[in-house]
Each structure stands twice: as structure tokens, then as C-alpha cells.
N, C-alpha and C positions, 0 to 999 in steps of 0.2 A: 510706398514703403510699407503700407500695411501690410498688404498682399504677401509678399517677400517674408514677413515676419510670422504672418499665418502657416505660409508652408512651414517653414521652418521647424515651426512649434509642433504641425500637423505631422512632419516626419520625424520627431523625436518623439514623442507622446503615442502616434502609432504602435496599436499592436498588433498587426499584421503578421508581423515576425516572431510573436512570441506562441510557445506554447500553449494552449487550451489548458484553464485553470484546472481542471478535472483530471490531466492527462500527469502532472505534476503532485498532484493530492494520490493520489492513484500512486503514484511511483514513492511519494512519503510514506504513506501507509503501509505500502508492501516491506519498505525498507524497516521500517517500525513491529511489521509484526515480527518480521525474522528477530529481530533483535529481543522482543519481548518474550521470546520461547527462551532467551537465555537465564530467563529468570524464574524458581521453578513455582507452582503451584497457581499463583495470581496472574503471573505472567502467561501462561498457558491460555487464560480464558479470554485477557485483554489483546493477545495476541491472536487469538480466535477468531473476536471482531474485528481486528486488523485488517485481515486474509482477506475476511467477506468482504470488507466497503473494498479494498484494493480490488478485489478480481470485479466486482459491481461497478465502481467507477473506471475502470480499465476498458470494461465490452463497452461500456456507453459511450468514452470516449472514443473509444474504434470506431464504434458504428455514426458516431458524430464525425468523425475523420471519412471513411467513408462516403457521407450521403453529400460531404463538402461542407458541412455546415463549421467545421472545424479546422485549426491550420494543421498541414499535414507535419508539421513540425515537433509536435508532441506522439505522434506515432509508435514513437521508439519509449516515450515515456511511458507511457498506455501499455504497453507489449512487457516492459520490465514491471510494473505495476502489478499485473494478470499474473507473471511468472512468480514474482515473488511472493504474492497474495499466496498461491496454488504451495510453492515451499514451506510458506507459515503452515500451512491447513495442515501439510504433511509430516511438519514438527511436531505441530497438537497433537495429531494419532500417535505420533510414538513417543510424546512424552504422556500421553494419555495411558498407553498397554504400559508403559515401563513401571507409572507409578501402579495401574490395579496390578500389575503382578507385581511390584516391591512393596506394596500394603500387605495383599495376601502371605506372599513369602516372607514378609518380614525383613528384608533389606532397606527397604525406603520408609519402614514403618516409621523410625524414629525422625528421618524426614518431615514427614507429612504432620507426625506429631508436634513438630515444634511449632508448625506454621501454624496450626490451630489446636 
């Protein structure tokens, strides 16, 4: 009866079937940066490092998917991670030009000013 009781356990408690913790951090992160670009000034930077750990833990996870060392089930998580990471980055540039030219130009100046 033990036996019986060990599998048991052994196939509920198995992670075999679940995504690689990195492949799912990777897909938070991306989701996080995008979201933190909607926030303007502070949000920009901590969405910055967002991008980076998402696109960082995304190739590693891949390349962990890859070499087998990982379950091929996080794949798609890892893939959206990299994507989203790479859209953050591309938010920060243009919310980057937007604010130096609305400081220069004076549109975003009272902006930027309230925030500091």
C-alpha cells in the first residue's frame, strides 16, 4: 500500500509538466515592463529593467529548452517574455525622444516639472 501511495504523491507533486521557473518570470517581467511604460517618468526606467531581465531570462530559458535541460513547455512563455521584453525597450525610446523634445520644446516641460 505504500508503494501505491508513493506514486501517487510522485505524480501529483511532479513537475515534469510544468513550465521552467525562468520561462514564466521571463513572461511576468515582459508583461510588467510594458505596463510600466504607462507610467510616465519613473516608470520609464523601472520598465527599462524590465525589458532587460525579460529578454535575459527568455534566451536562457530557450537556450535551457534547447539543450533539453528544460521542459519544452515553457517555450511559448520564454518567446512572449523576449517579445515583450524587446516592446518595453522600444516604449522607453519613444518615451525617451518624446520627453527630450517636450522638455526642449516646452510641451512636456510642465510635465517633467511636477515630477521633480
Amino acid at each position: 500500500m505504500n508503494d501505491k501511495a508513493e506514486e501517487v504523491k510522485a505524480e501529483v507533486v511532479g513537475s515534469e509538466d510544468r513550465p521552467g521557473p525562468m520561462a514564466i518570470v521571463a513572461l511576468i517581467c515582459g508583461i510588467l515592463s510594458v505596463l510600466c511604460h504607462c507610467i510616465p517618468i519613473a516608470g520609464m526606467f523601472i520598465g527599462f529593467i524590465l525589458s532587460v531581465a525579460a529578454i535575459i531570462l527568455g534566451i536562457i530559458e530557450s537556450k535551457k529548452i534547447g539543450r533539453g535541460e528544460s521542459n519544452a513547455k515553457g517555450k511559448g512563455m520564454a518567446t512572449a517574455g523576449i517579445i515583450l521584453g524587446a516592446v518595453g525597450i522600444i516604449f522607453g525610446i519613444i518615451w525617451a525622444i518624446l520627453l527630450a523634445v517636450g522638455v526642449f520644446a516646452g510641451v512636456f516641460g510642465e510635465l517633467f516639472n511636477s515630477y521633480y
